[in-house]
C-alpha positions as CSV (number, residue, x, y, z in Angstrom):
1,X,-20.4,-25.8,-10.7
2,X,-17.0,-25.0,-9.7
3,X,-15.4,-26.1,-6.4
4,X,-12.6,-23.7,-5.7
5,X,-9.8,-24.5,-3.1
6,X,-7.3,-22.2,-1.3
7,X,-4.9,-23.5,0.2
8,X,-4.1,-22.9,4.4
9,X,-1.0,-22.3,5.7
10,X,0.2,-23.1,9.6
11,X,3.1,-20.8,10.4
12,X,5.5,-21.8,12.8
13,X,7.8,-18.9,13.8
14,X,9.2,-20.3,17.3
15,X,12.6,-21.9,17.8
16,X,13.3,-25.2,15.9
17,X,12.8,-27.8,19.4
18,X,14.9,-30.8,19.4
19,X,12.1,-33.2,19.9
20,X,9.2,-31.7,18.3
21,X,10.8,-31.4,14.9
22,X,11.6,-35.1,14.3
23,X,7.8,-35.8,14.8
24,X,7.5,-33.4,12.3
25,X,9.2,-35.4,9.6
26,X,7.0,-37.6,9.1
27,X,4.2,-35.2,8.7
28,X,6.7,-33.3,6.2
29,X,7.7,-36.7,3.6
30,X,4.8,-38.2,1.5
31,X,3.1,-39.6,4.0
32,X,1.8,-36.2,5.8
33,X,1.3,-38.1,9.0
34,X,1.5,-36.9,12.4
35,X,1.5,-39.4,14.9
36,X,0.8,-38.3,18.3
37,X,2.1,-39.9,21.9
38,X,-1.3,-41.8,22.4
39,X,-1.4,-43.0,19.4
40,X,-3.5,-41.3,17.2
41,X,-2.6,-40.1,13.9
42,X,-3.3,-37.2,12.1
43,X,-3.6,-36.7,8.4
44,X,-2.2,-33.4,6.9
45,X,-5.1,-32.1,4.6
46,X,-3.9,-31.5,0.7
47,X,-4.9,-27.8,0.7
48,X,-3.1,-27.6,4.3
49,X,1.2,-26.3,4.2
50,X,3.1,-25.5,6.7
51,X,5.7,-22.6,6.9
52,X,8.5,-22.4,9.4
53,X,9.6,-19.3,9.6
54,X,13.0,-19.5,12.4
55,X,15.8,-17.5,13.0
56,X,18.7,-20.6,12.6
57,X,18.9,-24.9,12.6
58,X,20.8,-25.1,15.3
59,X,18.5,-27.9,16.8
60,X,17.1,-29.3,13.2
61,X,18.4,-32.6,12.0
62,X,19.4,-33.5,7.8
63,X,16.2,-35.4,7.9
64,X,14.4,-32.2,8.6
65,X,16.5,-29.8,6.4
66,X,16.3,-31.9,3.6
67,X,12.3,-32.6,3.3
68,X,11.4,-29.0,3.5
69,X,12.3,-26.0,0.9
70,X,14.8,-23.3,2.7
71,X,14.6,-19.8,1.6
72,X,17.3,-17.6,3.4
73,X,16.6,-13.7,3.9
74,X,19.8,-11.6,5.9
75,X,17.9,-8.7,7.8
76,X,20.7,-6.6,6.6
77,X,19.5,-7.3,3.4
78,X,15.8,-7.0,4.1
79,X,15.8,-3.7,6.6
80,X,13.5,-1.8,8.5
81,X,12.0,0.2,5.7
82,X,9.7,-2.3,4.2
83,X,7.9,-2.6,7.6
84,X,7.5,1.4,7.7
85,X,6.2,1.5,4.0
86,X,3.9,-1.0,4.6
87,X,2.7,0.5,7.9
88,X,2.1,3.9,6.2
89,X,0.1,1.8,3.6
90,X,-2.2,0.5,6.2
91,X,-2.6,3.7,8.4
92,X,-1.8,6.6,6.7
93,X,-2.6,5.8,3.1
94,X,-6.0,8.6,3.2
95,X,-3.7,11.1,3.5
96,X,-1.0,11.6,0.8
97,X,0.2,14.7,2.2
98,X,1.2,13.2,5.5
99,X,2.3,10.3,3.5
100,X,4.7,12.3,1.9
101,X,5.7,13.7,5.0
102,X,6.3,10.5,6.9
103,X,8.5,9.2,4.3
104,X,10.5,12.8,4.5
105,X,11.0,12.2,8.1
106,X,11.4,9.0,7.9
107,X,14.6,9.1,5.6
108,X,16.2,12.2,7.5
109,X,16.3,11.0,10.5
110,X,15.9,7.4,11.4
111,X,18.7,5.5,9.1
112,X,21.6,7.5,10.7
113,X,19.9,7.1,14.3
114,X,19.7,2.8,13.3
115,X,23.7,3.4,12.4
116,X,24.6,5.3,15.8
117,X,22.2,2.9,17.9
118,X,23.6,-0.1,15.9
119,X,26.7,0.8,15.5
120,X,28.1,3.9,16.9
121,X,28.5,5.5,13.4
122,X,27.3,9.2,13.3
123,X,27.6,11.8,10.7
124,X,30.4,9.7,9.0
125,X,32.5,9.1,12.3
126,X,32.6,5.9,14.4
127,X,32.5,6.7,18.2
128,X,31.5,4.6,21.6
129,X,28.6,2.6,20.7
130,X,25.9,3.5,22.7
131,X,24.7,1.3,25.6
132,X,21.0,-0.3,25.3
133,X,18.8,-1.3,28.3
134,X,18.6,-4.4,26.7
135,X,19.4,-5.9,22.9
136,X,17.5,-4.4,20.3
137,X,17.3,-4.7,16.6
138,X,16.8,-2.0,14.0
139,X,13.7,-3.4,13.4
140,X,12.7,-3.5,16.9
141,X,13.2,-0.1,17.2
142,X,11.2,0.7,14.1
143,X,8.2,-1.3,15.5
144,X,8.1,1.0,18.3
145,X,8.4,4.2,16.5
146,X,5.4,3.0,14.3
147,X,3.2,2.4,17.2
148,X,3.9,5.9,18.9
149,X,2.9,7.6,15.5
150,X,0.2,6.0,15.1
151,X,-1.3,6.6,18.8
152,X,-0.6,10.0,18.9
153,X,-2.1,10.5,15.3
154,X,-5.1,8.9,17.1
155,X,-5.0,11.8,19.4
156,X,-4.5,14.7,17.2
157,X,-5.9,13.1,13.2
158,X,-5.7,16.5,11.7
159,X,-2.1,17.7,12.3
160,X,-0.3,18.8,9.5
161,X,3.0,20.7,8.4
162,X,5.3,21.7,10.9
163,X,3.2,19.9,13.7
164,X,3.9,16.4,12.3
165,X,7.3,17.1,12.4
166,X,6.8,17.6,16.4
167,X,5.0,14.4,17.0
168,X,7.9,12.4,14.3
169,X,10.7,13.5,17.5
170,X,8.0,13.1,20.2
171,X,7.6,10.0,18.7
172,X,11.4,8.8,18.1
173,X,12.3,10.2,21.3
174,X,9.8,7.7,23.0
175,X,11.5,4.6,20.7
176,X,14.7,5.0,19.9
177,X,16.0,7.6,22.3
178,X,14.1,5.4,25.6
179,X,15.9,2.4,24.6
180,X,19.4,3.7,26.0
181,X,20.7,4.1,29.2
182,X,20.0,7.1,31.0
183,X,23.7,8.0,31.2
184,X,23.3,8.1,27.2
185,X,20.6,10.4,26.3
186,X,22.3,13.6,26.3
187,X,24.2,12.3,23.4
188,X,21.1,11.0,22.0
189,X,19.4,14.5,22.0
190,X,22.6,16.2,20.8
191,X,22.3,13.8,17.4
192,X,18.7,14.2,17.5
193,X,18.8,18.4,17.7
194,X,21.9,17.9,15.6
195,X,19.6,15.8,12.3
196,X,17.4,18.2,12.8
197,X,19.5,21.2,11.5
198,X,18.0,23.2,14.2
199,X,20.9,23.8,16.9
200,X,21.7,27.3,18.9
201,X,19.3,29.4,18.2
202,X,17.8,28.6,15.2
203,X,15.3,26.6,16.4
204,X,12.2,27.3,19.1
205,X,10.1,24.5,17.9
206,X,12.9,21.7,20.0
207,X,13.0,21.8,23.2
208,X,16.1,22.0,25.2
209,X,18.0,23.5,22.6
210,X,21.7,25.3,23.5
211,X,25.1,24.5,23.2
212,X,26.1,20.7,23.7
213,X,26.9,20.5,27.1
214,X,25.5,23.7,28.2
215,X,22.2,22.8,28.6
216,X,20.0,21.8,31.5
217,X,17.7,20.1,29.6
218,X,16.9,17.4,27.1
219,X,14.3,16.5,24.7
220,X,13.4,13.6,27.0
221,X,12.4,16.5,29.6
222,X,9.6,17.3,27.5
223,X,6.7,16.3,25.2
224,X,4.9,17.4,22.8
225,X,1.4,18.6,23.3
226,X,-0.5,17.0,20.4
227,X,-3.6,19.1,21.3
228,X,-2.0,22.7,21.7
229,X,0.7,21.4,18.9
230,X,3.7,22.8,21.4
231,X,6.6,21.7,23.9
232,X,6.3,21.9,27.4
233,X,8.1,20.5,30.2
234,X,6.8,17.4,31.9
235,X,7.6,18.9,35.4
236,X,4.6,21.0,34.7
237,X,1.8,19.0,34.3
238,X,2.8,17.6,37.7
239,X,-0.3,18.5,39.9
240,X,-0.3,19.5,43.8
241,X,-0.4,16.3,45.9
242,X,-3.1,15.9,48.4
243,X,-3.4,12.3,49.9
244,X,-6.7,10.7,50.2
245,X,-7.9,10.6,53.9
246,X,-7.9,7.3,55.0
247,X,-6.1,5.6,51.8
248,X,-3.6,3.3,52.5
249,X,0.2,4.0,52.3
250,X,1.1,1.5,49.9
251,X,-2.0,3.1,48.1
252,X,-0.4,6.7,48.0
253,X,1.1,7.5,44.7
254,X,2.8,11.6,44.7
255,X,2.6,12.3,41.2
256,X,6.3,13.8,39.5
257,X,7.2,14.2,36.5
258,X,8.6,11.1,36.1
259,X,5.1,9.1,37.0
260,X,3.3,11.5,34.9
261,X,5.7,10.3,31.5
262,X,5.3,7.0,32.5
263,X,1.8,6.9,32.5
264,X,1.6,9.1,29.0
265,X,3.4,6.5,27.8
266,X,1.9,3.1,28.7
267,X,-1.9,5.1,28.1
268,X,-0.3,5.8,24.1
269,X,0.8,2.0,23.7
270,X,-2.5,1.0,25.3
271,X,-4.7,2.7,23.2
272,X,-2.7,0.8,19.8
């Protein structure tokens, strides 16, 4: 008979407390004993190990530093792409082709968006950093881009070719491009059209599309219609408004084109 043991790990991935941590020590030297405030005492199990997984010491003591093994990772070092492969493992991997594509689209567009976002760097050339509605990392932003894929792939499974393309910019658009001001998304969508190699008149398939500066509209005034696989302008799904009778004011919502994106947008997160 043969008794086989795996061993359990507890993850901590919350700040390093002050108080909490000392307690800790003792659990972390040979004794593996936790002593609570009542008195009681609990024994850490041999196949149990704990794992803290924090973003500095500040708050943790020698004691604490010195009875557990530090491994130290930069994100620079470690990046956003790991986290994308790895999704596409784990959603996409039934379809190679679309695979392939992802990791196309992927590498042409979203590392020199991370440098502008991060950095203000953009086609080789530093300029003003643009302004986020509230501190992001790359990785953040590579999160988000993951989950919009992979609800609107939910919504249209069999789009291929040029149409994935569509739902990649729908999709970094949503991510990348919502994180900025709004006083910053013209430049956004002039980088965006820009990656894309489809500027002027070149391209039909990008909404918006005209002579930095010239245009009335941006990609952010439109998205892309995974069912029909084309553009069209938010403004135009907005539907005539005819108020309930007898509803409420504060029960009266006029639909516009902003409320309709809004809603698009928290119904795609929702259903991931």
């Amino acid at each position: 008979m043969f008794l086989f043991f795996f061993t359990r790990y507890i993850c901590y991935d919350g700040d390093v407390d002050a108080l909490w941590v000392e307690n800790m020590n003792s659990v972390m030297d040979d004794n593996k004993l936790l002593t609570l405030p009542n008195g009681e005492r609990i024994q850490l199990k041999s196949f149990a190990a704990m794992i803290f997984e924090v973003g500095d010491l500040q708050y943790a003591s020698p004691a604490t530093v010195s009875r557990a093994g530090m491994v130290w990772v930069d994100p620079k070092n470690l990046g956003y792409r790991p986290y994308f492969e790895r999704w596409l493992v784990q959603n996409v991997k039934d379809n190679p082709e679309r695979t392939q594509r992802l990791e196309e689209l992927f590498s042409k567009y979203v590392p020199d968006l991370v440098e502008w976002l991060m950095l203000g760097l953009i086609f080789g050339e530093y300029e003003v950093k643009p302004k986020l509605t509230l501190p992001l990392t790359d990785l953040n932003l590579v999160v988000s881009l993951s989950h919009l894929l992979r609800s609107m792939f939910q919504q249209a499974p069999d789009s291929e070719g040029k149409h994935v393309e569509g739902i990649f910019l729908a999709c970094l658009t949503w991510s990348f491009g919502a994180s900025l001001l709004q006083s910053e998304q013209r430049r956004f969508d002039a980088n965006l059209k820009r990656l894309s190699g489809m500027t002027g008149s070149d391209n039909a398939s990008v909404p918006g599309t005209g002579v930095p500066g010239q245009t009335k509209f941006t990609i952010f005034d439109y998205r892309y219609h995974v069912q029909n696989q084309n553009w069209v302008q938010w403004s135009t799904e907005v539907t005539d408004f005819a108020p309930t009778p007898g509803c409420k004011f504060y029960q009266i919502l006029v639909p516009t084109a902003d409320t309709i994106r809004s809603t698009w947008l928290v119904d795609s997160c929702v259903q991931v």
